[in-house]
Phi, psi and omega in degrees: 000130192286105163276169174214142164284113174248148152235121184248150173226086175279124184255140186324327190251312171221193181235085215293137148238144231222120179223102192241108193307167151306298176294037182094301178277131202251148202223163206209130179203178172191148192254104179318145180284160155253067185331300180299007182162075173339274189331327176319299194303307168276355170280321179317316177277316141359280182313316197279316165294334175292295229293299175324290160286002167090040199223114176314168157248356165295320198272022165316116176255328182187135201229116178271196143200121169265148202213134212265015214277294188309315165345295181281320217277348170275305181293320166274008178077004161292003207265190188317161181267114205249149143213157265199053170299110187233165196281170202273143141115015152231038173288345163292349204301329207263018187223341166262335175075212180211121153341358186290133149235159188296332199216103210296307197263013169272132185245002160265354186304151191255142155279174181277135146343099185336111173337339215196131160303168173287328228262014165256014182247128220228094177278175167214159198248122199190128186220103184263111165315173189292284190297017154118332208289159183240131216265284191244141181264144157320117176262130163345289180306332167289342194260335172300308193311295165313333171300292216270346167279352170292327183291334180270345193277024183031052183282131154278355212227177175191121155268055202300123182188115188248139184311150188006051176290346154332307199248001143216112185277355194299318186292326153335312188275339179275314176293340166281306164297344184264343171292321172313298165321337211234327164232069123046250189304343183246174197263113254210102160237094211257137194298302207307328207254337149335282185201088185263067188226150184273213196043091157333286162345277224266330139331299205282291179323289170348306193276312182261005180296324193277359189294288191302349286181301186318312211268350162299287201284335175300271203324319179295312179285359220237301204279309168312340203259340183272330163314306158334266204332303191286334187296296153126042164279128145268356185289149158298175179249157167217145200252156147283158165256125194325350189255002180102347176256138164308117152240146194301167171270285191346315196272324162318314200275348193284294200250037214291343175325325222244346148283030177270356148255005193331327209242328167297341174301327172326286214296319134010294177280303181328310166341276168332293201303331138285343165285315167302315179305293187283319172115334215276128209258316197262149193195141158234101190293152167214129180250126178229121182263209154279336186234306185245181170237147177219116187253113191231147181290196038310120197216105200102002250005061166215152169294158168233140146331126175209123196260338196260016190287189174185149168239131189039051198054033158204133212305150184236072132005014173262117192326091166238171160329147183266109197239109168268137196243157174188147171299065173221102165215204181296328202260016179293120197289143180274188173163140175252111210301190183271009177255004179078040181241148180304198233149113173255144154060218288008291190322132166270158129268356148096202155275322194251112002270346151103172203287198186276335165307315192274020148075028177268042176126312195324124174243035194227102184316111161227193204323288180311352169262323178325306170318320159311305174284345173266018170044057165259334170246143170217182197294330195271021133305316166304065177314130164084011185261109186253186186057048149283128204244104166288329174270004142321299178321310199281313196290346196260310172303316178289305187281311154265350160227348170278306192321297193293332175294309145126065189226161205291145158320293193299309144318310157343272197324320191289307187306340184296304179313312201274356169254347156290312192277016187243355137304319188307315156313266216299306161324308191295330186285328182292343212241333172230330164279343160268358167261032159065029179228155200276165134261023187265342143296017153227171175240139173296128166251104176259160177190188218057181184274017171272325231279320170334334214269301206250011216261301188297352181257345185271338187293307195311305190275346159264019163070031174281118171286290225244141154228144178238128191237091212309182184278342142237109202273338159315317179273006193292279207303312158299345162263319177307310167318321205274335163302003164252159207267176141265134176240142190250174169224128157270145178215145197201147147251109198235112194258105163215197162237155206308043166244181205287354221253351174305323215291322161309314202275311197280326181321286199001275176323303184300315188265014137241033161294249210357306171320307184280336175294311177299310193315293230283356163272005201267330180299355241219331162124017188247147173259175194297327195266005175274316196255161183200127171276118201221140196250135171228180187217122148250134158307106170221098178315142200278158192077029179256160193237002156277156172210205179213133188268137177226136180276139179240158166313183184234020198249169156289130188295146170204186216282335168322336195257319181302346190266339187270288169346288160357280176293305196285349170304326177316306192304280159351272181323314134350283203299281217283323182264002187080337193219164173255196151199056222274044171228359175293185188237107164295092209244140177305134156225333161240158180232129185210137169215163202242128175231133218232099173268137168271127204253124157327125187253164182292136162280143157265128193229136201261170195289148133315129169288137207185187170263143199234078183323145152296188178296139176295301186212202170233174160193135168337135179231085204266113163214158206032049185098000211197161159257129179240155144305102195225132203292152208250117166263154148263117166346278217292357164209040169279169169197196175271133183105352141276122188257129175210147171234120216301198353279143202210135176244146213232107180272157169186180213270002208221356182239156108250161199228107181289125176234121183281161180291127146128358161277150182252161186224162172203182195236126176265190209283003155266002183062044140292137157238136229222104163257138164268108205276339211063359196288126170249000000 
């Protein structure tokens, strides 16, 4: 009997699922979401792909899920009703922040509206010093006090982060345990077990983010996992993670903090998985979905890193993908402000009533409509979508933004394009010409159901010669989950400086991450020949208040490694700031290592070669002001050895894909298609 590996990725707009046999066969399919309750979408879609394809759901074996729960429950202002316990005479730390502002010369810029009222943060009086030691200790009668004040405020969630609980967690641990005891019902995040790391801020933000964020992602994962179940799934459920890794739902409902990118992370590895596949070392991934874009680097075939991330402007402080997002997809609504300039986005239509083209309600002209009226999408693109209006499209693009503009639906429509995709250029410029990379040196990889669409004018405008557009680019981030591993992430903070006399004390530390990592995969079903321990250092030159993750050996350190570990920080430092300082005294400030059980991987398997058909039809096409008649390919029966030169539109059930005049495309032997921007 034929087992399958699922990946479901849920998404704003729509919900991808990834079904991949013992034998090979892989099967891709997607479900409009269901805001008000994910899991619909995803048992529904489950079902409708089982139902289709003749596929049992016993044999169903192992089920990933990126899952947007924590996300929203953040970005909308939704989590747990939270408090916020902290030692007495810093209940402010999570409301003054750091002097950082985003946009240095704006003088109207707002910081975002505070995780938590004042009137949830609860001091207690206790005091642990920078080095562990404990100045005042916790009394009983403050931890009775602290009970009955959590029982009246009607907290579902508690955050606990206590002054340098980094360098000693026992009161953190004492105060957790007497909650337990005495409440039962709530939900419990203590900074120590979190984030053992130092800057109070940024702990603190940390802590309560997974405070608010738990008890939303426990009910949601609890209740899929027990629906799988009743379903007739036997597979465990396992969630991603911001870091590119597979973690248990148990540990998801724990640590829910750590799936605040869970579903962009997919794409991400796709990436990986393809720059190895291929050859092509640099990637710039761009997942353009119905509500968002996700942009990530690839450099070398590796993802880069980020310990310095935040969601909704406020810092999250956990090892994930350096992944930038910003409110650009198909379903991005146009508008014109009160100064009379177009506009794109933030705002989504969602799936529900969804853009105006899906004649379901929608009165508001977006991306996806735009597209309609330049007859780059036509209705039989939509796959499983019926009543798709091209003259809905027209009529909603005309009436709101060509009329007030005074410009023909068709230049509305352009203009619509060309201001989303010059947000898109300015995303793409953060993620790679401010971290110090050329982009002239990578290849664009777009994928969601936009990105095919928007890839050759974006390529164009960040001087990207090539793109490569995998063979299903709707569905990439839920096939990139099935290339991942399980990853645990550790961290201790230790500040000294980067000399030989150092070298006892980080073995030390290191080798009892390593102790905990290896328990918790071997606990976890994994063997010694599964599992790989991988080391990193952050980095600073001293009196820097910044620091940079450096990959270090995996050996015991002496003073010869710390001196190679140097120079490449110099190196680094170099690349993302211009400048070095390499007589400066160079200082430790964290220690961290990532521990990785390893998962059965995707076989690659290359396309057949054949006789290779022409364009199927044409269709009116408006591009650089005018229409041209441009020849209709099927995905599905491109291969290696086909070759074309646009302009050409490339259909499938989950894509399209525009190739402007004068580039040329082919397909390589993974049924890739490989476009030539010509940009020198």
């Amino acid at each position: 009997m034929t087992k399958y590996k699922l990946a479901v990725d849920t998404g704003g707009t729509f919900t991808d699922f990834c079904l991949l046999g013992d034998n090979g066969r892989l099967l891709i399919a997607k479900e409009p979401s269901t805001p008000d309750d994910p899991s619909r979408a995803v048992l529904e879609g489950i079902k409708k792909i089982a139902s289709q394809q003749g596929i049992r759901l016993r044999e169903i074996n192992f089920v990933l899920h990126g899952t947007t729960v924590a996300t929203n429950a953040i970005l909308e202002q939704k989590g747990a009703r939270t408090a916020l316990i902290t030692t007495r005479g810093f209940r402010d730390i999570i409301f003054i922040g750091r002097q950082n502002r985003p946009h240095l010369y704006n003088f109207w810029a707002q910081k975002p509206a505070p995780l938590l009222p004042r009137h949830m943060v609860l001091e207690i009086e206790e005091r642990i010093l920078a080095d562990g030691s404990v100045k005042t200790r916790l009394g009983k009668e403050d931890i009775n006090n602290l009970i009955e004040q959590l029982r009246q405020s009607g907290a579902e969630s508690a955050a606990v982060c206590l002054l340098h609980a980094y360098a000693n967690p026992e009161h953190e641990i004492i105060i957790k345990e007497a909650l337990r005891k005495e409440l039962p019902h709530l939900s419990i995040t203590i900074s120590s077990e979190i984030l053992p790391e130092f800057r109070e801020y940024e702990r603190t933000s940390t802590t309560v983010i997974n405070a608010l964020v738990k008890p939303k992602v426990d009910r949601y994962v609890s209740r899929l996992a027990q629906n799988l179940r009743s379903a007739g799934v036997e597979s465990e459920l396992f969630i991603m993670q911001s870091n590119g890794g597979v973690i248990t739902a148990p540990q998801a409902r724990q640590q829910s903090a750590r799936t605040v990118l869970s579903g962009p992370a997919g794409g991400v590895l796709a990436g990986v998985y393809i720059a190895r596949q291929t050859g092509h070392n640099n990637l710039l991934t761009a997942d353009i979905g119905g509500t968002s874009m996700d942009i990530c680097l690839i450099h070398r075939q590796e993802p880069r890193f980020t310990t310095e991330g935040s969601i909704g402007g406020h810092p999250l402080r956990l090892p994930m993908l350096d992944i930038h997002t910003i409110g650009a997809g198909g379903g991005s609504i146009a508008w014109i402000d009160t100064g009379g300039a177009l506009r794109v986005g933030p705002r989504s239509a969602g799936s529900i009533p969804g853009p105006a083209c899906y004649n379901l309600g929608g009165h508001e002209p977006t991306v996806t409509d735009a597209n309609m009226v330049l007859g780059r999408l036509t209705p039989e693109d939509f796959a499983g979508l019926d009543n798709i209006s091209t003259e809905m499209a027209a009529r909603h693009v005309d009436e709101k933004i060509g009329r007030p503009l005074g410009l023909t639906p068709e230049a509305a429509a352009e203009g619509v394009i060309k201001v989303v995709n010059a947000n898109m250029v300015r995303a793409m410029r953060v993620i790679s010409v401010q971290r110090g990379f050329d982009p002239r040196d990578f290849t664009l990889v777009p994928f969601g159901g936009a990105g095919p669409l928007q890839a050759v004018e974006l390529a164009r405008e960040m001087g990207i010669p090539r793109i490569l557009i995998p063979p299903h680019p709707g569905v990439t981030s839920a096939w990139g989950m099935l290339s991942a591993d399980v990853r645990h992430d550790y961290s201790i903070t230790h500040v000294t400086d980067l000399a030989p006399d150092a070298c006892p004390g980080i073995n030390a530390i290191y080798d009892d991450l390593a102790k905990q990592g290896s328990g918790d995969l071997t606990g976890e079903g994994f063997d010694k020949s599964q599992i790989n321990l991988s080391r990193f250092m952050d980095l600073r030159y001293r009196g820097q208040s910044y620091e940079l993750t450096i990959a270090i050996p995996d050996n015991e350190l002496i003073g010869a490694d710390l001196l190679v570990i140097g120079q490449r920080f110099h190196r680094r430092h170099l690349q993302h700031y211009g400048y070095c300082r390499e007589k400066a005294a160079v200082e430790i400030v964290t220690l961290r290592l990532a521990a990785t059980g390893r998962l059965p991987k995707l076989q690659p398997r290359t396309r057949p070669s054949g006789e290779l058909p022409g364009s199927s039809s044409t269709r009116r096409v408006y591009m650089n002001g005018s229409y041209h008649d441009v020849p209709v390919y099927e995905r599905r029966l491109t291969g290696p050895g086909w070759r074309i030169q646009g302009p050409a539109v490339v259909t499938q059930a989950d894509t399209t894909t525009l190739i402007w005049p004068g580039n040329n495309a082919r397909c390589d032997r993974w049924g890739n298609i490989i476009i030539e921007t010509g940009v020198r």
